[in-house]
Biopython code that builds the backbone (N, CA, C, O; Angstrom):
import numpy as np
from Bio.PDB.StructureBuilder import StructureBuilder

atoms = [
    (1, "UNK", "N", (-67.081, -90.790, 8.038)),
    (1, "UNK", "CA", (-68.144, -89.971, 7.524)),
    (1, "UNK", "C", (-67.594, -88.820, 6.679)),
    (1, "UNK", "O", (-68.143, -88.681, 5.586)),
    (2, "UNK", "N", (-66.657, -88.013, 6.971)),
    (2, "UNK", "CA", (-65.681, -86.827, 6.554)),
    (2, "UNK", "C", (-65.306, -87.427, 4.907)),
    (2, "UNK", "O", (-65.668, -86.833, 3.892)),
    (3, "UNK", "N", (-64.448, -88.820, 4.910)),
    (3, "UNK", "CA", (-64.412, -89.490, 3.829)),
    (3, "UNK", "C", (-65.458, -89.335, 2.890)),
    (3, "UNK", "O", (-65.267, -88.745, 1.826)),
    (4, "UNK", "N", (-66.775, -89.923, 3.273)),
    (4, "UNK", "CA", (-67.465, -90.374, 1.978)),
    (4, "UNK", "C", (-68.101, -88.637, 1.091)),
    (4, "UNK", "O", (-68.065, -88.099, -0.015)),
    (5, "UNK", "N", (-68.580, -88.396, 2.368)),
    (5, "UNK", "CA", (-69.099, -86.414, 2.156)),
    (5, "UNK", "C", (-68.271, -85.951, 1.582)),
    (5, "UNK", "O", (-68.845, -85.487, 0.597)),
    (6, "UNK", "N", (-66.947, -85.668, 1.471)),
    (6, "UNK", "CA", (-66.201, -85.380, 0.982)),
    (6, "UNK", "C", (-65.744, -86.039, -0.753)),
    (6, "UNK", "O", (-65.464, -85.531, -1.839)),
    (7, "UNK", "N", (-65.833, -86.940, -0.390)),
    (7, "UNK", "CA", (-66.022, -87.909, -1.856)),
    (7, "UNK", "C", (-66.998, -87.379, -2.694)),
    (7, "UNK", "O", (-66.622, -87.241, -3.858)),
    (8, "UNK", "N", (-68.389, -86.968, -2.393)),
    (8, "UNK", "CA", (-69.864, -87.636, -3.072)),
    (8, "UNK", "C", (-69.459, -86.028, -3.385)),
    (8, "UNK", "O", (-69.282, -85.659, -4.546)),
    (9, "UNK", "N", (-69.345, -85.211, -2.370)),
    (9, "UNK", "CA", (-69.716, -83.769, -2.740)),
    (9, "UNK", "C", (-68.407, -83.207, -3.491)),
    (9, "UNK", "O", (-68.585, -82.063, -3.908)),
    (10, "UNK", "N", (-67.327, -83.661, -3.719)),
    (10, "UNK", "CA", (-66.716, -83.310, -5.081)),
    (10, "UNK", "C", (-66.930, -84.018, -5.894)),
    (10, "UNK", "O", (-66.861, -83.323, -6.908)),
    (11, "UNK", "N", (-67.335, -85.735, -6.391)),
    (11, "UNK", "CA", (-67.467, -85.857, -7.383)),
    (11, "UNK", "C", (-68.266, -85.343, -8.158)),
    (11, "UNK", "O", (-68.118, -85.453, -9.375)),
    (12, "UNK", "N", (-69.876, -84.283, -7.287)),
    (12, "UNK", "CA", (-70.673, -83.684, -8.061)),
    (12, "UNK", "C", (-70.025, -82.487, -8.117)),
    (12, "UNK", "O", (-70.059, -82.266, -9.327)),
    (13, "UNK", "N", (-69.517, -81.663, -7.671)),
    (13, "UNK", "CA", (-69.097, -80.614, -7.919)),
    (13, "UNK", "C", (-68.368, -80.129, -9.393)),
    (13, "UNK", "O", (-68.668, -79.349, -10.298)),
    (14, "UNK", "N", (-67.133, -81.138, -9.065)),
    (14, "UNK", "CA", (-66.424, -81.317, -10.264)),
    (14, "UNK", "C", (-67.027, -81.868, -11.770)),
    (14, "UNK", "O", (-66.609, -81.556, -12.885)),
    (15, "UNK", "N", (-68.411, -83.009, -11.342)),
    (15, "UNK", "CA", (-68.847, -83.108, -12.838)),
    (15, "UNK", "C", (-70.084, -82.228, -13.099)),
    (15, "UNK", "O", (-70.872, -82.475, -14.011)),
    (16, "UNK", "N", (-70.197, -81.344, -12.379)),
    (16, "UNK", "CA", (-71.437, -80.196, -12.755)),
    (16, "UNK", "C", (-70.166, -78.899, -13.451)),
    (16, "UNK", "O", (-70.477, -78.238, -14.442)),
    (17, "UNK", "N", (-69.423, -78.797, -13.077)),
    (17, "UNK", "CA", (-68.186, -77.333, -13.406)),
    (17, "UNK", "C", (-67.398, -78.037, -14.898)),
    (17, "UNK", "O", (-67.290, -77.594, -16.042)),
    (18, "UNK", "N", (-66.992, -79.165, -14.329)),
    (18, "UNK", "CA", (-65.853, -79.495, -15.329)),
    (18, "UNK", "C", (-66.380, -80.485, -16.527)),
    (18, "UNK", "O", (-65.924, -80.263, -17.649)),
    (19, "UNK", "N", (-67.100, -81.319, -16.400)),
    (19, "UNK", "CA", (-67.795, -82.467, -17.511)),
    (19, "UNK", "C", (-66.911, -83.030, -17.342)),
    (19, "UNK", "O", (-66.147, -82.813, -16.402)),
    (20, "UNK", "N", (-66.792, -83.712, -18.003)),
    (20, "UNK", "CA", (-65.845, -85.061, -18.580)),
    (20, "UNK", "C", (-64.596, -85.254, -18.849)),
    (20, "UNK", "O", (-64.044, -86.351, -18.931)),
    (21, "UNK", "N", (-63.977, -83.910, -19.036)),
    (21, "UNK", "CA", (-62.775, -84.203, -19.955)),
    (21, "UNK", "C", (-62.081, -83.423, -18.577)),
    (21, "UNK", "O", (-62.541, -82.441, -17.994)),
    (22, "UNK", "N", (-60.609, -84.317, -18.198)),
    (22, "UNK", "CA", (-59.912, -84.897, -17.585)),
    (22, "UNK", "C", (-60.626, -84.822, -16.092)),
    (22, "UNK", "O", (-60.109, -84.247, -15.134)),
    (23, "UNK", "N", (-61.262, -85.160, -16.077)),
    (23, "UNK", "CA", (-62.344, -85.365, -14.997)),
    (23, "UNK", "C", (-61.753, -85.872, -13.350)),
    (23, "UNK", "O", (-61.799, -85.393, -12.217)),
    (24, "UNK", "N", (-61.038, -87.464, -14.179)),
    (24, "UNK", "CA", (-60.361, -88.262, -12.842)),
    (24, "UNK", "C", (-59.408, -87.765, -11.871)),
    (24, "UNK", "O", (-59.553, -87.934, -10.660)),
    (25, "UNK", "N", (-58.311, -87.076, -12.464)),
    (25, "UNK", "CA", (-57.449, -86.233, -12.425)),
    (25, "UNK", "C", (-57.811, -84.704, -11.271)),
    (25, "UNK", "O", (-57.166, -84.207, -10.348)),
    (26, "UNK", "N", (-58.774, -84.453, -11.731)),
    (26, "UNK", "CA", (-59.278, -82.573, -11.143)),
    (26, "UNK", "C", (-60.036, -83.516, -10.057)),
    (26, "UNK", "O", (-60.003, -83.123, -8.890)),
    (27, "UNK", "N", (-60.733, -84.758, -10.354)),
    (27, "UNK", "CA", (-61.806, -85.053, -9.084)),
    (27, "UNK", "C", (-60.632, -85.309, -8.092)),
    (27, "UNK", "O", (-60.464, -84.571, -7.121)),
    (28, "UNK", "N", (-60.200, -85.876, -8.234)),
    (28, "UNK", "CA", (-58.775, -86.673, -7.248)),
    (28, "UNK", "C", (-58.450, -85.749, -6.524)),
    (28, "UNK", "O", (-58.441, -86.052, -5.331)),
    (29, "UNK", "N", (-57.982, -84.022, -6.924)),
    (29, "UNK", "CA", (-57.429, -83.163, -6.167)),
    (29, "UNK", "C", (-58.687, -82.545, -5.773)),
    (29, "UNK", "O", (-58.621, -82.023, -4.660)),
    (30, "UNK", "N", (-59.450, -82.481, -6.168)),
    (30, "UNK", "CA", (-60.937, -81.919, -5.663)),
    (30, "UNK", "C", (-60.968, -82.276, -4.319)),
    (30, "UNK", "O", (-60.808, -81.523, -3.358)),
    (31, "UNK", "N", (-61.267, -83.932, -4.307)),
    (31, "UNK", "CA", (-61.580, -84.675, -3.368)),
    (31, "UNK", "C", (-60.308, -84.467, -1.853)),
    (31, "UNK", "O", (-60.597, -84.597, -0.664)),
    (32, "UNK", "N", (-59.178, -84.185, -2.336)),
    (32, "UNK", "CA", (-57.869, -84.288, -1.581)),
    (32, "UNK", "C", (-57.987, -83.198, -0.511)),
    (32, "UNK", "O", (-57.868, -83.159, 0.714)),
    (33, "UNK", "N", (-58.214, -82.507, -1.291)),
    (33, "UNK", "CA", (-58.713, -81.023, -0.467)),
    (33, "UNK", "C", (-59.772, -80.983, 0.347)),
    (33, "UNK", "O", (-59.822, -81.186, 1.560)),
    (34, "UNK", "N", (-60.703, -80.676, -0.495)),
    (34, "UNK", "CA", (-61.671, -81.407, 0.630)),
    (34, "UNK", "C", (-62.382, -82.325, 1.578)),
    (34, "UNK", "O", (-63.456, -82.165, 2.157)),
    (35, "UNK", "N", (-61.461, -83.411, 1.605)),
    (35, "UNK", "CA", (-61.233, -84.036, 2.821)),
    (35, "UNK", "C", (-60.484, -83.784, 3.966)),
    (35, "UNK", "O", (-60.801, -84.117, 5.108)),
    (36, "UNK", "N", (-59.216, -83.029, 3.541)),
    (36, "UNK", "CA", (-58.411, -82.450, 4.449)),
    (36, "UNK", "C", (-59.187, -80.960, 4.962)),
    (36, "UNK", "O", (-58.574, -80.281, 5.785)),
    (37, "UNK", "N", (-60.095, -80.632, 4.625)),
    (37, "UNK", "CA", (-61.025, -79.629, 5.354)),
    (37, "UNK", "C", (-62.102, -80.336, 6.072)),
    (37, "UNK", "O", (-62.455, -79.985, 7.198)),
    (38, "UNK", "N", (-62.563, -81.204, 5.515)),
    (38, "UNK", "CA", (-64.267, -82.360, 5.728)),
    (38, "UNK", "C", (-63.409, -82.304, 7.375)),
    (38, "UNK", "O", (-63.710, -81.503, 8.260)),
    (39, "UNK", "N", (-62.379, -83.291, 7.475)),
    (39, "UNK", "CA", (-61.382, -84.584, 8.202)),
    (39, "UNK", "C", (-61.812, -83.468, 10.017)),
    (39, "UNK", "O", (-62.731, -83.566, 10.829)),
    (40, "UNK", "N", (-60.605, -82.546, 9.930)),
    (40, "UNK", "CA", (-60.167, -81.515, 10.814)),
    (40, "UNK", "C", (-61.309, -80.648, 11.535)),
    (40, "UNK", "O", (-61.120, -80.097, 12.620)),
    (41, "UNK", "N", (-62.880, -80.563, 10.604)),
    (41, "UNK", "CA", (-63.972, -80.069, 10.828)),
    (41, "UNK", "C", (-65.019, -80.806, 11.693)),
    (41, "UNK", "O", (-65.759, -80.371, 12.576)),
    (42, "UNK", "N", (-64.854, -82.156, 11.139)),
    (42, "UNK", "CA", (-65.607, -83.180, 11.678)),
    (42, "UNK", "C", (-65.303, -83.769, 12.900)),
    (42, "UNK", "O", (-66.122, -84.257, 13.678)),
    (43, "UNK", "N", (-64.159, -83.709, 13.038)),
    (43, "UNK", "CA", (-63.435, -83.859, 14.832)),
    (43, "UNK", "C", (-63.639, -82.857, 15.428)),
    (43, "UNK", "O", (-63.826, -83.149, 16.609)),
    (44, "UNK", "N", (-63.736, -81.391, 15.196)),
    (44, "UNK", "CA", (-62.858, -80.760, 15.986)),
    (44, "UNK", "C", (-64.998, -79.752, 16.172)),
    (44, "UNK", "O", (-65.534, -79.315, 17.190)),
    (45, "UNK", "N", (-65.390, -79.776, 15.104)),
    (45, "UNK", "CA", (-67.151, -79.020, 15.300)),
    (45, "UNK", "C", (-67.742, -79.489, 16.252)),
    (45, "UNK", "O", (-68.284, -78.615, 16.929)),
    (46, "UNK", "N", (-67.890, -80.576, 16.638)),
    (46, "UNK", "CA", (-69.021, -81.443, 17.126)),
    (46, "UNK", "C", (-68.439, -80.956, 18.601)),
    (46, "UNK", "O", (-69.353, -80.456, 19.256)),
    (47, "UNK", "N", (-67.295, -80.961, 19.238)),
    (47, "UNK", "CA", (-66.573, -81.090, 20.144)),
    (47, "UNK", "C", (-66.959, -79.175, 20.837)),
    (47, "UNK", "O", (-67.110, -78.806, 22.002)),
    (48, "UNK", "N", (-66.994, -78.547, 19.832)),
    (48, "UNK", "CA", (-67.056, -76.993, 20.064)),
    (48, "UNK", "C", (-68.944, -76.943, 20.361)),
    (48, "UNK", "O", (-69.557, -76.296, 21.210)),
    (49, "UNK", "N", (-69.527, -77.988, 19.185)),
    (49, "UNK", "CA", (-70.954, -77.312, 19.595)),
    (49, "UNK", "C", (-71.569, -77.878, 21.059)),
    (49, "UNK", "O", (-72.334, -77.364, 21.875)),
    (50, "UNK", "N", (-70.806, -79.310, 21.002)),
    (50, "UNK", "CA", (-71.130, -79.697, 22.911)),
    (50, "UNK", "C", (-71.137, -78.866, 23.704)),
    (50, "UNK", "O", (-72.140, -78.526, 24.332)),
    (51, "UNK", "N", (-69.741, -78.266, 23.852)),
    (51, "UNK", "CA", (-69.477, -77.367, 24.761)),
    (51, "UNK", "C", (-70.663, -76.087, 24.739)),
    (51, "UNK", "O", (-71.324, -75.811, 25.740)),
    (52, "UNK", "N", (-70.780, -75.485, 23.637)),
    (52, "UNK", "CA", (-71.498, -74.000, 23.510)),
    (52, "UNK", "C", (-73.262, -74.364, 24.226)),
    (52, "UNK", "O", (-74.040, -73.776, 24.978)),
    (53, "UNK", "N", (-73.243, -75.881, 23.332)),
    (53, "UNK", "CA", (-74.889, -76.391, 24.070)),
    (53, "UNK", "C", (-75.041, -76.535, 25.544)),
    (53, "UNK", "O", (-76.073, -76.357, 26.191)),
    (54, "UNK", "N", (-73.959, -76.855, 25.948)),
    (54, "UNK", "CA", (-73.792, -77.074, 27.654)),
    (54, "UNK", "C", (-73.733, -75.893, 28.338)),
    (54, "UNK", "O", (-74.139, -76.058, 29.488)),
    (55, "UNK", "N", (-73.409, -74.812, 28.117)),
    (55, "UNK", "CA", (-72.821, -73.422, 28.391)),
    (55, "UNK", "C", (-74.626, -73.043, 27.786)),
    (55, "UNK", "O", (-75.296, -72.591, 28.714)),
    (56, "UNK", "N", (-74.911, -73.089, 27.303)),
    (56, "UNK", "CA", (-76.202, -72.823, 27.025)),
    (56, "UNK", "C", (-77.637, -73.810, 27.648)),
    (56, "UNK", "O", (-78.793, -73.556, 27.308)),
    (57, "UNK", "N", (-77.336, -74.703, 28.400)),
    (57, "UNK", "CA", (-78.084, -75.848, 28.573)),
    (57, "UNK", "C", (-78.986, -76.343, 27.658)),
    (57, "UNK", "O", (-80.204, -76.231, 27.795)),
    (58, "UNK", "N", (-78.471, -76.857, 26.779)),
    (58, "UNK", "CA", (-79.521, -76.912, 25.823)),
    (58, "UNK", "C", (-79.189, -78.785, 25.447)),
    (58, "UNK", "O", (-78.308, -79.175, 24.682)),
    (59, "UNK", "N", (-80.019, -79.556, 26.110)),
    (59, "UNK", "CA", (-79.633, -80.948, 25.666)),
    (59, "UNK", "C", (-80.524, -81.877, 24.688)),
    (59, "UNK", "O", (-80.132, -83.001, 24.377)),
]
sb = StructureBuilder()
sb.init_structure("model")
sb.init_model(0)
sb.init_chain("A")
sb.init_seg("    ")
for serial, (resi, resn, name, xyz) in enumerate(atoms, 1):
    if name == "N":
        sb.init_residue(resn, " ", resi, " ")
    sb.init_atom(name, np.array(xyz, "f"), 0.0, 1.0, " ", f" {name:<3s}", serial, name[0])
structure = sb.get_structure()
């Protein structure tokens, strides 16, 4: 899931800022990055909001 979100939401990013010209290139590191933030967030959030909901009873 981290993958594709990460994909979809820089390729728009990058072609709303940058247009066209060297596009493939800036998306590629766009995308690199923000997967390695998406990746680490998506494991590690879900795991923190269980806990806080349980500590809160909230199911």
């Amino acid at each position: 899931m981290a993958f594709f979100m990460s994909l979809g939401m820089s390729l728009v990013m990058v072609s709303v800022n940058v247009g066209v010209h060297a596009f493939p290139w800036i998306w590629l590191r766009s995308w690199a990055v923000g997967f390695l933030i998406a990746l680490p967030l998506s494991i590690i959030l879900p795991m923190f909001l269980m806990r806080v909901a349980s500590k809160a009873n909230i199911r």
